[in-house]
Structures are given as structure tokens and as C-alpha cells.
C-alpha positions as CSV (number, residue, x, y, z in Angstrom):
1,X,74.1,-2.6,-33.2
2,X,76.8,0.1,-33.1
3,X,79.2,-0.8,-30.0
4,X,80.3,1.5,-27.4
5,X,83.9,1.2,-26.8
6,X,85.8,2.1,-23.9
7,X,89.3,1.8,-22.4
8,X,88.7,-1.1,-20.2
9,X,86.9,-3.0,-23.0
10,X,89.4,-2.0,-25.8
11,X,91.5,-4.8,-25.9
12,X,89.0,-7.2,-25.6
13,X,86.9,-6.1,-28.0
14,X,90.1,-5.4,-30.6
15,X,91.3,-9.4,-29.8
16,X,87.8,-11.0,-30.0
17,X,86.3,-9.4,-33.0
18,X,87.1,-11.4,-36.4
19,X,85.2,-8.7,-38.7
20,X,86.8,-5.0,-39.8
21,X,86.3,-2.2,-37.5
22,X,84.9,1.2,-38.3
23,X,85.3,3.6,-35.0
24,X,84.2,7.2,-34.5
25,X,85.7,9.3,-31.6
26,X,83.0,11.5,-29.9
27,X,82.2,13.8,-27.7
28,X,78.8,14.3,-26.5
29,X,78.8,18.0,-26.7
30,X,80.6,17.9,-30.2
31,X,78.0,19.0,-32.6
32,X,79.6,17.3,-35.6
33,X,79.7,14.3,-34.2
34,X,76.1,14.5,-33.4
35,X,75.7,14.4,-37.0
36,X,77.6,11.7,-37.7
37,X,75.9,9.6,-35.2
38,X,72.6,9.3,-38.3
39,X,75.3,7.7,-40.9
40,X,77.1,5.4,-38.1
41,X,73.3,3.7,-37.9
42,X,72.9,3.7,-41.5
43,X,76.2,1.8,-41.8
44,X,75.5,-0.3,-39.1
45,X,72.5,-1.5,-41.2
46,X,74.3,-1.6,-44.4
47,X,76.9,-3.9,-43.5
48,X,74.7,-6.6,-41.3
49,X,78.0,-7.1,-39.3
50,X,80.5,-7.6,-42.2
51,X,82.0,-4.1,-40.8
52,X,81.8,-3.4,-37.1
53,X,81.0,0.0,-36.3
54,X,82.2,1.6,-33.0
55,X,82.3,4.5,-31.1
56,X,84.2,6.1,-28.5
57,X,83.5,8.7,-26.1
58,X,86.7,9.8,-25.6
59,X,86.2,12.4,-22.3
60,X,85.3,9.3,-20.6
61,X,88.5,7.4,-22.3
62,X,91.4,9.2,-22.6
63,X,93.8,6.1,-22.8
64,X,91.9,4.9,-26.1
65,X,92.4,9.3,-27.3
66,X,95.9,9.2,-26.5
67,X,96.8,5.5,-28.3
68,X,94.9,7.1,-31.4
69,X,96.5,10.5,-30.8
70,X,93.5,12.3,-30.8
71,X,93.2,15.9,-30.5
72,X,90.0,17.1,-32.6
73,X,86.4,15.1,-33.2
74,X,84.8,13.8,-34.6
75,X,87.8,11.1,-35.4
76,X,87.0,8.0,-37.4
77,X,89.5,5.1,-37.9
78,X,89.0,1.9,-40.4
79,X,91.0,-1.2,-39.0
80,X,91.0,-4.3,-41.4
81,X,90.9,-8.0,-40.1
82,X,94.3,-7.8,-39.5
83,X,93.9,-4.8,-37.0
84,X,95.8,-2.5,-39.4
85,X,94.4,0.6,-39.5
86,X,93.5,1.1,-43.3
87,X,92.2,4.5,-43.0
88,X,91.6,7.9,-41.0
89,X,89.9,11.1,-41.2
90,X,89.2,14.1,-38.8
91,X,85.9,16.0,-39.2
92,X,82.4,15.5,-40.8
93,X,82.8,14.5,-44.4
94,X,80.2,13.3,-46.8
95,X,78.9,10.3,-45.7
96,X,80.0,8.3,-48.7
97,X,83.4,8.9,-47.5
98,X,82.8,6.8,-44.3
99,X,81.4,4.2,-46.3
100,X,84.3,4.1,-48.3
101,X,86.6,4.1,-45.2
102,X,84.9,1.0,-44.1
103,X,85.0,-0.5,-47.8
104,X,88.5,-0.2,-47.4
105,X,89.4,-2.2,-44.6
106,X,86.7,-4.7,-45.5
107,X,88.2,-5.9,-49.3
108,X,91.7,-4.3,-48.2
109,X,91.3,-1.9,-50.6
110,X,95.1,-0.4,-52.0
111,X,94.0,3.9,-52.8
112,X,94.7,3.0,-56.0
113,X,92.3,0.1,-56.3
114,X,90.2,2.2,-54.6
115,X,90.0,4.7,-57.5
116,X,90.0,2.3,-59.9
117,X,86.9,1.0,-58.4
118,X,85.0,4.2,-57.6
119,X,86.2,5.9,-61.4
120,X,86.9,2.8,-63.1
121,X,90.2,3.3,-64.3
């Protein structure tokens, strides 16, 4: 189930959850992120809850945009089990990328482990 974050619920939801978080800021008349919403549900179901996937209106939460420094969406961070953010990107990408965003901040994934893994070198 992809969870719908807001400001209020933010810091709850941060402090409670034990898994990696993978968040997409949206807006609903953003056409890009529209797309995105099609991979977020296919991640969802790839990682049965090992990754948490989130997203965040943020015209209806403008504290959570301006914590994340948002100025463009779609806006997708990856935040490990330590709640350090392990990776961003601004735009729609291939949707491998997101998966590998979320890869990332699930094994803790160094960029250069992360070639090594996807090039094997």
C-alpha cells in the first residue's frame, strides 16, 4: 500500500517506520507525476514492504516541500533505515532508476558498489 504523507503525519511516520523510505513529491495537476504514480504501485508490489513507498502532495504540504527544498515535481527521495537520505532525483526517469533509488537505501548501497553491482566491475 503506497502511503500518503503529509505535514502533520511526517514525523510520525519518519519515527515509527523501521523499513527504507522511497517518497515522491506530487502534484495532482503535474502530468509527470501522473506517470510516475504506475511505477510507485509496481514498486510497492515488488518490495512487499521491505521499501516503503510514499508520496506527498506537496500543495497541500508546504512544510514537508520546504524541509526537502522542493521547487520542481515530480521529486523522489530514498531515506535508508537510518533516515539518511541515500538518494534524490527531480523529473520522470526511467523506471529502473527508481528502483535503483530504493535499492540503494535498502542494502546501503555506496555509487560505487552500486556500479559494481549493476556492470559488475
Amino acid at each position: 500500500m503506497i502511503v500518503e504523507i503529509t505535514d502533520a503525519k511526517y514525523p510520525e511516520f519518519i519515527s515509527q517506520t523501521k523499513e527504507p523510505i522511497f517518497i515522491e513529491f506530487y502534484t495532482p495537476m503535474c502530468g509527470a507525476c501522473q506517470q510516475l504514480l504506475p511505477i510507485l504501485e509496481q514498486m510497492d508490489i515488488h518490495y512487499k514492504g521491505d521499501v516503503v513507498i510514499g508520496k506527498c502532495d506537496v500543495s497541500k504540504n508546504p512544510k514537508l516541500a520546504q524541509k526537502y527544498r522542493i521547487q520542481s515535481v515530480p521529486f523522489c527521495v530514498a531515506i535508508n533505515k537510518e533516515k539518511k537520505i541515500k538518494d534524490v532525483e527531480l523529473g520522470l526517469l526511467d523506471p529502473m532508476r527508481y528502483f535503483e533509488m530504493a535499492d540503494r537505501a535498502l542494502y546501503n548501497y555506496t555509487w560505487w558498489q552500486l556500479l559494481k553491482k549493476k556492470f559488475g566491475f
